[in-house]
C-alpha positions in Angstrom: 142.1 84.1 99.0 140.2 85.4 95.6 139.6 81.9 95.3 138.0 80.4 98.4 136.0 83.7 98.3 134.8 82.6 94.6 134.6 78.9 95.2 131.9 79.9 98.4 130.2 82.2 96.1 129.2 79.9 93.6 128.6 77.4 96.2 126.0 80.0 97.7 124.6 80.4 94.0 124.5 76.8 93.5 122.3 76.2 97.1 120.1 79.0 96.3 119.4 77.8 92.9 118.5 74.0 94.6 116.7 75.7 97.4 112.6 74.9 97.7 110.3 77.8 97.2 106.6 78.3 97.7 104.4 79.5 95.1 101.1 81.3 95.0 99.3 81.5 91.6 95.2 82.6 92.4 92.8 81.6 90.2 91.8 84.4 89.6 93.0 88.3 90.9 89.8 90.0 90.2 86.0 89.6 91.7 83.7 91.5 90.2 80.5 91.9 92.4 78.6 93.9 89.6 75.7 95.8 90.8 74.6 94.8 94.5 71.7 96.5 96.5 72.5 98.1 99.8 73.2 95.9 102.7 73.3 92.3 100.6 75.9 90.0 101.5 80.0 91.7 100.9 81.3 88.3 101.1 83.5 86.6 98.7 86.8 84.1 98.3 89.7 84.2 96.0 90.8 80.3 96.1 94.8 80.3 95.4 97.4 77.7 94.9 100.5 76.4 96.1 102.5 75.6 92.5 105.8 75.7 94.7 107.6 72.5 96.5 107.6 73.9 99.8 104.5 75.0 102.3 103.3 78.4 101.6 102.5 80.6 104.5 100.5 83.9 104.3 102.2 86.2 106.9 99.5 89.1 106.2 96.5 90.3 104.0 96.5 94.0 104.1 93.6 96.1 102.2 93.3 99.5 101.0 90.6 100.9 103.4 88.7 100.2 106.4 85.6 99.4 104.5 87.3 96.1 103.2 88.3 93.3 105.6 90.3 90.4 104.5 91.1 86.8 106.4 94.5 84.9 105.6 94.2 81.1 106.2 96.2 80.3 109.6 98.0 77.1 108.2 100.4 76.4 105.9 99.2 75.7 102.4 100.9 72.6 101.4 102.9 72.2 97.8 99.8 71.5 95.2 97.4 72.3 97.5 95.0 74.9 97.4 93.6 78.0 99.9 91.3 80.6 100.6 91.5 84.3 101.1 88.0 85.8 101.8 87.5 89.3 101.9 84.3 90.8 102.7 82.9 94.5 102.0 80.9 96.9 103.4 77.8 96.8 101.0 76.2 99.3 103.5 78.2 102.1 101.5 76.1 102.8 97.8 78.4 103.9 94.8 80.8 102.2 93.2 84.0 100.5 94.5 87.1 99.3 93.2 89.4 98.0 96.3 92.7 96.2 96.4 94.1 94.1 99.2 98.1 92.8 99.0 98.5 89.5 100.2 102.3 89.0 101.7 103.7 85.3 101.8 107.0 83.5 102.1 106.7 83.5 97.6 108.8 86.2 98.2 106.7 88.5 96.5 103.6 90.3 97.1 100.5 89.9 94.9 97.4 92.2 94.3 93.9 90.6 94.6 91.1 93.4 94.0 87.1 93.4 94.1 84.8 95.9 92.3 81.2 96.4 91.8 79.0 98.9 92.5 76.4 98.9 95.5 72.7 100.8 95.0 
C-alpha cells in the first residue's frame, strides 16, 4: 500500500512538472504620468506578455480606489503573444497620486501594476 501511494505521488509530481503554464511578464509595472493639469486625459496602457506555453486569461483587474478604473482584455492571450491592460484615472482630482491595481490571471499569481503622477 506505502507503495502504490508513493508510485501515484510521484506520478502526480511528474504531471505537474510536464503540465503547460501561462505566463505574464509586463513590460513595464510602473507609469509615471509626471505632472498633468486638471481634467487632461487619465488614460494609459500597460502592454504585457504571454512568456508561458499555454493561453493566458485575465480573470480580473482590481484597483485600489474608485478614482482609478482598469479594463482586462476579454480573450485569451495566446503563448508569445502580447496584451493590454488600460487603466485610466480621474485627473479631475489635483495632488498627487500613487495608485496600484492587481491584476489576477491563470499565472497562478497575482501581479502589481501601479501609476503615479501628480495632477495641478
Amino acid at each position: 500500500m506505502k507503495k502504490l501511494i508513493l508510485l501515484i505521488g510521484f506520478a502526480l509530481v511528474a504531471f505537474t512538472a510536464n503540465a503547460q503554464q501561462a505566463k505574464i511578464e509586463f513590460q513595464k509595472d510602473t507609469i509615471d504620468y509626471g505632472i498633468i493639469k486638471k481634467g487632461a486625459d487619465g488614460a494609459r496602457a500597460f502592454t504585457f506578455t504571454n512568456t508561458g506555453d499555454a493561453p493566458l486569461v485575465i480573470t480580473g483587474v482590481r484597483s485600489s480606489c474608485g478614482c482609478t478604473v482598469p479594463e482586462k482584455p476579454k480573450d485569451p492571450i495566446l503563448p508569445g503573444k502580447e496584451g493590454v491592460i488600460k487603466v485610466k484615472y480621474d485627473t479631475n482630482r489635483v495632488g498627487p497620486f500613487f495608485k496600484t491595481t492587481w491584476v489576477s490571471s491563470n499565472a497562478g499569481e497575482t501581479k502589481k501594476i501601479i501609476i503615479k503622477g501628480r495632477v495641478e
